[in-house]
C-alpha positions in Angstrom: 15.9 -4.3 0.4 16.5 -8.3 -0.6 13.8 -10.3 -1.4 14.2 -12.9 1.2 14.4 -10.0 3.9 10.5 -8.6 1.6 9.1 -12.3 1.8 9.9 -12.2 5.4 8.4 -9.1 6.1 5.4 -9.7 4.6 5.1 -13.0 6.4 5.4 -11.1 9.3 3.0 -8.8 8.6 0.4 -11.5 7.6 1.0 -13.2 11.3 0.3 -10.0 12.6 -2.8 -9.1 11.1 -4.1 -12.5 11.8 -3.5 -11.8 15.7 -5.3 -8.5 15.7 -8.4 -10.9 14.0 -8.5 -13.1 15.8 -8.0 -11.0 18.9 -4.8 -12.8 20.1 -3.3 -9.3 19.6 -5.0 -5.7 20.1 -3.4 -2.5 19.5 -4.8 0.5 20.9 -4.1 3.8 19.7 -1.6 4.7 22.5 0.2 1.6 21.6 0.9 3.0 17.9 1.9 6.1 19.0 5.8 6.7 20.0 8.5 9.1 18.9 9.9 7.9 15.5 9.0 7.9 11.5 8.0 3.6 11.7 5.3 4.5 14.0 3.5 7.2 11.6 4.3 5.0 8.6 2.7 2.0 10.5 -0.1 4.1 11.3 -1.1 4.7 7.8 0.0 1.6 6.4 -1.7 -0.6 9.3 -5.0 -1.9 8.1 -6.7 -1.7 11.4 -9.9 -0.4 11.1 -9.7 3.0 12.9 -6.4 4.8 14.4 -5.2 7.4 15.9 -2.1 8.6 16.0 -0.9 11.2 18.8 2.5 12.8 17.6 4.9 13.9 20.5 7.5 15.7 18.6 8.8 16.3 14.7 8.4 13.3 12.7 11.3 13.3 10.0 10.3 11.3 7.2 12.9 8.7 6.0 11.0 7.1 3.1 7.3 7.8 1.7 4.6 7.8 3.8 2.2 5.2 1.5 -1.4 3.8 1.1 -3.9 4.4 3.7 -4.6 1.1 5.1 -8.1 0.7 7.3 -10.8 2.9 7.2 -10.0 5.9 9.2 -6.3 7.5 10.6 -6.5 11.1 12.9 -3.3 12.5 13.3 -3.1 14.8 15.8 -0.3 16.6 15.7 -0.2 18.8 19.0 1.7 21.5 17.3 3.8 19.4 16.0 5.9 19.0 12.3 6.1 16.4 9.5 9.0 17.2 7.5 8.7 15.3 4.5 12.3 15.8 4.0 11.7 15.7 0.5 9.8 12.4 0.1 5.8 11.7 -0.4 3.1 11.2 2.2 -0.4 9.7 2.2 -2.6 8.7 -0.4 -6.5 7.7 0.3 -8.0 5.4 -2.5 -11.5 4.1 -1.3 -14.6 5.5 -0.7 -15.2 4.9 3.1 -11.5 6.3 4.1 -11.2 9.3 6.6 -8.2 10.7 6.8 -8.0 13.5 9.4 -5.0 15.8 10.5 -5.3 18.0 13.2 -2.7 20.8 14.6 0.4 19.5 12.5 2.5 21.4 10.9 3.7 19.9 7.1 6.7 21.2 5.3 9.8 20.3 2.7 7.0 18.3 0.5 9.4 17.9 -2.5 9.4 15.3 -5.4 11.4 15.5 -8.7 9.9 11.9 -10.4 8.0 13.6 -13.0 4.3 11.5 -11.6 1.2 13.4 -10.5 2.3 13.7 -6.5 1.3 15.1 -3.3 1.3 14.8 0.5 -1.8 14.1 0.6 -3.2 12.2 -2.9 -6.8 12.0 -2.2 -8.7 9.9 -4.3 -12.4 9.4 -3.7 -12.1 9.4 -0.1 -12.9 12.3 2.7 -10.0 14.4 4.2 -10.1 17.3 7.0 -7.3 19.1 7.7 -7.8 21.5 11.2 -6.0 24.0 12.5 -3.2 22.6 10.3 -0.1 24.1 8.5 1.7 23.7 5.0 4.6 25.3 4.3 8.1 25.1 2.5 6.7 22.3 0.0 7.9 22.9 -3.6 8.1 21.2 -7.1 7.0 21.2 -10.5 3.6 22.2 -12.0 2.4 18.0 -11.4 3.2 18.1 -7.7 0.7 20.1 -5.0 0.4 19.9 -1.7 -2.9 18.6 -1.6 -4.2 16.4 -5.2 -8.0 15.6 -4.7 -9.8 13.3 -7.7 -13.4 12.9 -6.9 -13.3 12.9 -2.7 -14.6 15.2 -0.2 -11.8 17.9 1.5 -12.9 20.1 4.1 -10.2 22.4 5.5 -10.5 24.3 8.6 -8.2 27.3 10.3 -5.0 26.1 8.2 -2.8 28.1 6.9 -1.1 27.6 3.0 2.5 29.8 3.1 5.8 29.9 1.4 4.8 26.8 -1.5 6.3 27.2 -4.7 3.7 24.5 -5.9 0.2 24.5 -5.9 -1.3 24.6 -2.4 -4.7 22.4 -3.4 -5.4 20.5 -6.7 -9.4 19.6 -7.3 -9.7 17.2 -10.5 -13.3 16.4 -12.0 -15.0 19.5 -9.6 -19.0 19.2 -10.9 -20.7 22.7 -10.3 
C-alpha cells in the first residue's frame, strides 16, 4: 500500500470516527455485519465501544485480523469458520477489553515470522470462547492458538483437535 493511498485512509478513518461522536453517524451491530473478511477486520479494528458481530458464512482471512479496538467485540459465529488461511487474528491489550467468540469454528492458524503469535494474543484483557472450535492450526514451539499474559480466559464446551502447536499458552500464572 502507497503512502498517499495510508494518509488517505487514515483521514478517512478519522472523519468517520468523528461522525459516530458526534452522532452524525451510528452503526448498529447489524450494520457491521455482512458476508466478507473487511467486515470482521472492521469489527475488531473499529473503536466503537461495544460490537457485535453476527457471521453468516466462512470468513476467509486475507490479511491479519489486528488490535482490538473499543471495549468489547462478540462474535457469534452460528456454526460458522474463520480460516486464518495462514495469517494472525486478534490480539486484546487493555484491561477493560472483552473479547467473546461464540459457535465459530477457527482453523489453518499458521505463522512462520519467528515472533511470539496466536489467534487470539490476549494480553491483560478477558476472553470467553463458547461452544467454540480450534482445529488444523500449526507452527513452531512460539506460536499457540491461544497466548494469554496476565488476562482472564474462560473457555466453555470448545473443542482443541488436530493442532500441531500448543492449544493454550498461560504466561505469569500466580497459584
Amino acid at each position: 500500500m502507497k503512502k498517499k493511498e495510508r494518509q488517505r485512509i487514515k483521514r478517512a478513518s478519522k472523519l468517520l470516527v468523528s461522525a459516530l461522536m458526534t452522532g452524525a453517524l451510528s452503526l448498529s451491530p447489524q450494520a457491521m455485519a455482512d458476508n466478507g473478511f473487511s467486515s470482521l477486520k472492521e469489527a475488531v479494528n473499529s473503536e466503537i465501544a461495544e460490537k457485535v458481530y453476527d457471521m453468516s458464512g466462512t470468513e476467509l482471512l486475507n490479511d491479519d485480523l489486528g488490535v482490538l479496538g473499543g471495549t468489547t467485540l462478540t462474535i457469534n459465529g452460528n456454526g460458522n469458520i474463520i480460516d486464518a488461511q495462514k495469517h494472525k487474528g486478534i490480539i486484546t491489550q487493555a484491561a477493560n477489553q472483552v473479547l467473546t467468540i461464540n459457535n465459530a469454528t477457527i482453523k489453518n492458524f499458521t505463522t512462520t515470522d519467528g515472533t511470539y503469535d496466536a489467534f487470539i494474543y490476549n494480553d491483560n484483557a478477558t476472553v470467553n470462547i463458547n461452544g467454540s472450535t480450534f482445529t488444523n492450526n500449526s507452527e513452531n514451539k512460539y506460536h499457540n492458538v491461544i497466548f494469554n499474559r496476565w488476562g482472564n480466559i474462560n473457555i466453555k464446551d470448545s473443542i482443541f483437535s488436530a493442532n500441531s502447536i500448543v492449544s493454550i499458552s498461560l504466561l505469569d500464572v500466580y497459584l
